[in-house]
MIBAFI-810255 format. One record per residue (C-alpha): y, x, z; residue in three letters; residue number from 0. Coordinates in pm, whole numbers. Each point is the difference from the previous one (the first is absolute). Last residue first. Example, Ala and Ser with C-alpha at 12.3 -4.5 7.8 and 13.67 -1.06 7.14 Angstrom:
2
NODE     py     px     pz residu num
NODE   -106   1367    714    SER   1
NODE   -344   -137     66    ALA   0
This chain:
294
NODE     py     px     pz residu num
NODE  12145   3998  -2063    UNK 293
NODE    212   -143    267    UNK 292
NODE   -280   -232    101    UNK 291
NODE   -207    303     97    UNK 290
NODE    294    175    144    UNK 289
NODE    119   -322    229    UNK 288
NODE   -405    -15    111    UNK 287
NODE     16    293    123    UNK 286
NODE    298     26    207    UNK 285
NODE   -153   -386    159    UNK 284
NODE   -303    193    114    UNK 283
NODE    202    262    140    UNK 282
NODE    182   -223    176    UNK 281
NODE   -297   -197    132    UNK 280
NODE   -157    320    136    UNK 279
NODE    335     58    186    UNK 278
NODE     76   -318    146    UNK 277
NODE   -317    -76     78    UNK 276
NODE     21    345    212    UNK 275
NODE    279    -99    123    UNK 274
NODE    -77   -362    147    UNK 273
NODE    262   -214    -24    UNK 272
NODE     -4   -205   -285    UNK 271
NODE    295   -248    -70    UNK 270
NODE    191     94   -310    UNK 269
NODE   -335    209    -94    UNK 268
NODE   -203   -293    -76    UNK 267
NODE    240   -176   -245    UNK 266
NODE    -22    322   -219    UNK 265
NODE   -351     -4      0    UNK 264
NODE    -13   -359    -94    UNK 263
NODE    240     88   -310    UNK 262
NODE   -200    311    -71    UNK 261
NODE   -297   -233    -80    UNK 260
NODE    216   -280   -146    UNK 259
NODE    102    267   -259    UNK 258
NODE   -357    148    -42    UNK 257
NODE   -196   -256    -82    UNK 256
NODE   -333    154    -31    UNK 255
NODE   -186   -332    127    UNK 254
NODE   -169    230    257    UNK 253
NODE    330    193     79    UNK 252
NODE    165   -338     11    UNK 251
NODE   -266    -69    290    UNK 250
NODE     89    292    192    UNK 249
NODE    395    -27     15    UNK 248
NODE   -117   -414    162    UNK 247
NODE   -155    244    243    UNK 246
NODE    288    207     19    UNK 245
NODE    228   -349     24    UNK 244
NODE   -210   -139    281    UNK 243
NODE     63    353    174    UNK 242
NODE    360   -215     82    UNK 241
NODE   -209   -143    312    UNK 240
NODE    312   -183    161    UNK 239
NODE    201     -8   -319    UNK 238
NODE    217   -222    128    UNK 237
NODE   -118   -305   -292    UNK 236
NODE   -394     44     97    UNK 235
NODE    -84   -357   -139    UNK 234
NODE    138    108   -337    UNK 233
NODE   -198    348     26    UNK 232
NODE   -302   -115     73    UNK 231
NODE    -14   -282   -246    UNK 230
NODE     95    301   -259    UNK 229
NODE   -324    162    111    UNK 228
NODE   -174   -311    -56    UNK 227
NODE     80    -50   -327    UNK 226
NODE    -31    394    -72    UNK 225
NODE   -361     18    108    UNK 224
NODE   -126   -290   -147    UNK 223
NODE    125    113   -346    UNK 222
NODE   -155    302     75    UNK 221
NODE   -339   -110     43    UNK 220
NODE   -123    343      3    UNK 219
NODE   -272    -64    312    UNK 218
NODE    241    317    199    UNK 217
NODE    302   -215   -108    UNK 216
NODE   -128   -363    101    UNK 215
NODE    -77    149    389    UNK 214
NODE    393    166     28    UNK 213
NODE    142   -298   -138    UNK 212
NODE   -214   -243    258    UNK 211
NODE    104    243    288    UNK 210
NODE    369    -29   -119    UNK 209
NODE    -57   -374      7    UNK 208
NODE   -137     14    289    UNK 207
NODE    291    216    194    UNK 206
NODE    230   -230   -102    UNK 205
NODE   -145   -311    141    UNK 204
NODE    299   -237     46    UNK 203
NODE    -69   -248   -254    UNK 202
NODE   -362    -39    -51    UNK 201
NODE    -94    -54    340    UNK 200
NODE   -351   -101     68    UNK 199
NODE   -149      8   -306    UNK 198
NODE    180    334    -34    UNK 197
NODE   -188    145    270    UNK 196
NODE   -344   -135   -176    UNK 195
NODE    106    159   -309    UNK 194
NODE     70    330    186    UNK 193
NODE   -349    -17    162    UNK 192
NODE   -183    -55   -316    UNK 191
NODE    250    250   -221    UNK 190
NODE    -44    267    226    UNK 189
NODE   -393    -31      2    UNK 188
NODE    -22     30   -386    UNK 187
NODE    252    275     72    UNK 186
NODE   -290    194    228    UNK 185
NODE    161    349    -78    UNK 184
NODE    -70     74    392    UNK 183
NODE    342     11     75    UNK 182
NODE     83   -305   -196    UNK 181
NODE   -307   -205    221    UNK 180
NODE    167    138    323    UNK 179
NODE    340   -129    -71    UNK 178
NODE   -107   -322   -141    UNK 177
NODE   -206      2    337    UNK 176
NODE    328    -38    165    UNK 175
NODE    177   -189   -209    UNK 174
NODE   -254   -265     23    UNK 173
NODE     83     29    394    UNK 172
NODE    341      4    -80    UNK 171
NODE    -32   -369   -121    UNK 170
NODE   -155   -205    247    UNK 169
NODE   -203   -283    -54    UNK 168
NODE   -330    104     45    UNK 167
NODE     71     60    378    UNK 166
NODE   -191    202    274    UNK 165
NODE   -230     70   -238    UNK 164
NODE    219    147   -272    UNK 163
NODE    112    197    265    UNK 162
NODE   -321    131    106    UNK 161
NODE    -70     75   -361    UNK 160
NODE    373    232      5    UNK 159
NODE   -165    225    278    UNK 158
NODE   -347     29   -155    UNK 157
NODE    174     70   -322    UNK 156
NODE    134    308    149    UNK 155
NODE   -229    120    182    UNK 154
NODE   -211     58   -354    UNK 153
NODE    322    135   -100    UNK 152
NODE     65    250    256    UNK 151
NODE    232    197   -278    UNK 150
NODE    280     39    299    UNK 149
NODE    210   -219   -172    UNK 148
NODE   -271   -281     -5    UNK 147
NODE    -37     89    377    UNK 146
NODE    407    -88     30    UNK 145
NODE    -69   -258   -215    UNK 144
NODE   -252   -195    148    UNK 143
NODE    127     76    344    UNK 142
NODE    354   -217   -126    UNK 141
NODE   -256   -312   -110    UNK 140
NODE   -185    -10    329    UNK 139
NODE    284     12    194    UNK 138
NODE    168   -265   -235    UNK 137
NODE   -379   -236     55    UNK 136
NODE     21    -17    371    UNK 135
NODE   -309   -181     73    UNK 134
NODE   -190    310    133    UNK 133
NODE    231     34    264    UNK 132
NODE    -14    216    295    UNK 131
NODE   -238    249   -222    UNK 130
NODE    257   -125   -281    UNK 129
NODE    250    155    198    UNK 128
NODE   -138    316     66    UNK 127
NODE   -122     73   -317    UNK 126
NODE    395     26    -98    UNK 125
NODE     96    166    273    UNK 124
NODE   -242    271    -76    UNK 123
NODE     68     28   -352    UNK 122
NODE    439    -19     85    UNK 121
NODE   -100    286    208    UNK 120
NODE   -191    211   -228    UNK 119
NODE    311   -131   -270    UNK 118
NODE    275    131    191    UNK 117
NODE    240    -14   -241    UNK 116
NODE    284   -112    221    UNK 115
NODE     15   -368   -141    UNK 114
NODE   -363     -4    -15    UNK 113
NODE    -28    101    344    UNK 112
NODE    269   -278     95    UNK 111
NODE   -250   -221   -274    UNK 110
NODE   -288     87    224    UNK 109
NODE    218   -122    297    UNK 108
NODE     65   -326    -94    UNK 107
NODE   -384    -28    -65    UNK 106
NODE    -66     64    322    UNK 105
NODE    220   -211    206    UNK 104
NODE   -147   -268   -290    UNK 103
NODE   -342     53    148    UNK 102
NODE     75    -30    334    UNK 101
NODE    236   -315    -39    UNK 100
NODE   -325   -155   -181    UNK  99
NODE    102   -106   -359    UNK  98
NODE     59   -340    -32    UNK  97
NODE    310     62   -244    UNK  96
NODE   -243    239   -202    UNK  95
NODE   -234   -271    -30    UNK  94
NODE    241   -231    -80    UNK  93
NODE    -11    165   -366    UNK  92
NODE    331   -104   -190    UNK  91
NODE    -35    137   -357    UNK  90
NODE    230    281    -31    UNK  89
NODE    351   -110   -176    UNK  88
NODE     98    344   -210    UNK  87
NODE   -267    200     -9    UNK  86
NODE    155    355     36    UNK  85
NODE   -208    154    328    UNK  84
NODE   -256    -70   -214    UNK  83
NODE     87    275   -248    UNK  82
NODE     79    211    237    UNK  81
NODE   -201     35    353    UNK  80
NODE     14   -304    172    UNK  79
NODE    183    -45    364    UNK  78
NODE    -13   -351     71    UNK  77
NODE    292   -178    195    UNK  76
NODE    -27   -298   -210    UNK  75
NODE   -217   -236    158    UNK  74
NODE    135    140    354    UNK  73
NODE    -34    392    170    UNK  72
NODE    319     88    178    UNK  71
NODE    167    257   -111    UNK  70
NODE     54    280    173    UNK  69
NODE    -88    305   -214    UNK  68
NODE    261   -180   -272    UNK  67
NODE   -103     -6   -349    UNK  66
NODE    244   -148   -222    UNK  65
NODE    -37   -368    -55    UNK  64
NODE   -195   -162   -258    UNK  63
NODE   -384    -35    176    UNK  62
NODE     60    315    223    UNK  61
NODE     97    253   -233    UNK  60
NODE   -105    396   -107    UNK  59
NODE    190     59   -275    UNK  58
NODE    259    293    161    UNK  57
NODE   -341    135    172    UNK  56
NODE   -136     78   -318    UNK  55
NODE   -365    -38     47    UNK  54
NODE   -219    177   -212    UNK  53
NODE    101    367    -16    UNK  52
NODE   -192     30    393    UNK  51
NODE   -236   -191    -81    UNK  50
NODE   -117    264   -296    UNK  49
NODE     70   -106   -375    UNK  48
NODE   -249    165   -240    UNK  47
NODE    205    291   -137    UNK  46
NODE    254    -58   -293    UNK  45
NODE    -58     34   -357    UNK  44
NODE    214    269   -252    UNK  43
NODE     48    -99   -328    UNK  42
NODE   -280      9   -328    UNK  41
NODE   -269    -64    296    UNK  40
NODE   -359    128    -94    UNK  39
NODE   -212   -249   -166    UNK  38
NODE   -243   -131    211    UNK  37
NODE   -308    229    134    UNK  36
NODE    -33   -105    378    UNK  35
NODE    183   -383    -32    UNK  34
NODE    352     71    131    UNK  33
NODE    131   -135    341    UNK  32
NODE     99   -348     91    UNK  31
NODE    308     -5    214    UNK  30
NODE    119   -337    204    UNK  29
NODE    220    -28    299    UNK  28
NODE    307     72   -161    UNK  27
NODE     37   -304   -179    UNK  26
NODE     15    148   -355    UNK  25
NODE   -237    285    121    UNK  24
NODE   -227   -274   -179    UNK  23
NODE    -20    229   -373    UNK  22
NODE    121    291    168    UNK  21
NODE   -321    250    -85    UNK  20
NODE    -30   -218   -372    UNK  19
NODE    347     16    -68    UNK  18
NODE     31    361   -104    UNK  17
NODE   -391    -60   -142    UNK  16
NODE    152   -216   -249    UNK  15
NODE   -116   -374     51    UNK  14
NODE   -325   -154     81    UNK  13
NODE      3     87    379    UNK  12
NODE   -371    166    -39    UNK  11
NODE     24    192   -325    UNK  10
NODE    -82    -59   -375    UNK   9
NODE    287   -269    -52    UNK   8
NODE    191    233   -214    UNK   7
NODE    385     33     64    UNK   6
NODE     53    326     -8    UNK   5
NODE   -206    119   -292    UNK   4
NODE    147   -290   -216    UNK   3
NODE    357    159    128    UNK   2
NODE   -134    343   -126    UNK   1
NODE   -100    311    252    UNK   0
């Protein structure tokens, strides 16, 4: 298949259909599968992500400390599933502070279950505590996506609205139905709720940013895309999320650039950890050297 083949803008994700099954897995909580009928994939695509490939125990943090099973559960002791888990400076919600003692017991341990990959468990903990307290707007924002993960997208959004209710103000719970709205293709939605995060806090948001990229490349406004990508990346300096790079590798496929492309790629595989990633990415990079070798 040609490079103008490749990169049409005929399928759902808007890039080559190699991208198009991975085009969220960025964060590891995201995968959109292929529109029924779109070009088939030039390089091989991973499954759909199941909970159990989701959460990478290694990345799973309370606020920015590692996770620790005992921690006790303050502003910042929140155990979000990547990307949110990598906003740098939440925005205070004294909700969460005023938690019932109940409800946080709870919630500390859905994020042990978390920790251990429980996720059944972590799901019942999690309803748990907002059925002690429904004003608990982290609990409600960690069971939207573990049921996002689970494709319970309808539940989903439910879970990340009552957040919103409990406080307008607070940034993961844009996040959260950012999340949602990108795995439902909604990137008119994404860039709503991601705007409104960054509103909020413009400077520490990572995770926005990346979500704003991700939203401008499926509507092809690449330039968009690659501003805010790079925003990502300078706010992200550790490398914390380094699949920022393989989706910032995805929009310099779409602008067929592909020196910055294998650059990004490149970048992304000095910190990934996940083998198969690893693997698909490699061979993804291997073919791109030959084409530009040509």
């Amino acid at each position: 298949m040609s490079r103008s083949n490749r990169v049409r803008h005929s399928n759902q994700c808007g890039v080559s259909p190699f991208f198009c099954a991975v085009i969220v897995s960025l964060f590891g909580s995201l995968v959109l599968a292929q529109k029924p009928g779109s070009l088939p994939p030039p390089r091989p695509a991973p499954p759909p992500v199941a909970p159990t490939d989701t959460f990478d125990q290694n990345r799973l943090r309370y606020g920015d400390k590692a996770a620790s099973p005992t921690a006790a559960i303050g502003e910042k002791d929140t155990c979000f599933l990547p990307p949110l888990n990598g906003v740098g400076n939440p925005t205070v919600a004294v909700a969460n502070l005023q938690a019932s003692a109940k409800a946080k017991k709870e919630y500390g341990a859905a994020c042990s279950a978390l920790f251990d990959k429980k996720y059944p468990s972590a799901e019942e903990h999690l309803r748990k505590a907002v059925q002690q307290d429904a004003k608990f707007p982290a609990a409600w924002v960690t069971l939207g996506q573990l049921l996002g993960a689970q494709q319970k997208v309808g539940e989903a959004r439910e879970a990340c609205s009552h957040s919103l209710d409990v406080d307008s103000s607070y940034v993961p719970a844009h996040l959260c139905f950012a999340d949602v709205a990108a795995r439902a293709g909604a990137w008119n939605e994404v860039l709503e709720h991601t705007s409104r995060a960054l509103a909020l806090d413009p400077t520490n948001d990572a995770p926005a940013y990346a979500y704003t990229a991700a939203a401008n490349l499926n509507l092809h406004h690449l330039a968009e895309a690659e501003k805010n990508g790079l925003r990502a990346l300078e706010i992200d300096r550790n490398n914390n999320d380094p699949r920022v790079h393989f989706l910032m590798a995805q929009i310099y496929e779409a602008k067929r650039d592909a020196a910055n492309e294998a650059a990004q790629l490149r970048e992304y595989l000095k910190y990934a950890s996940d083998a198969d990633e690893v693997k698909m990415v490699k061979q993804s990079l291997a073919e791109l050297d030959k084409r530009t070798a040509k």
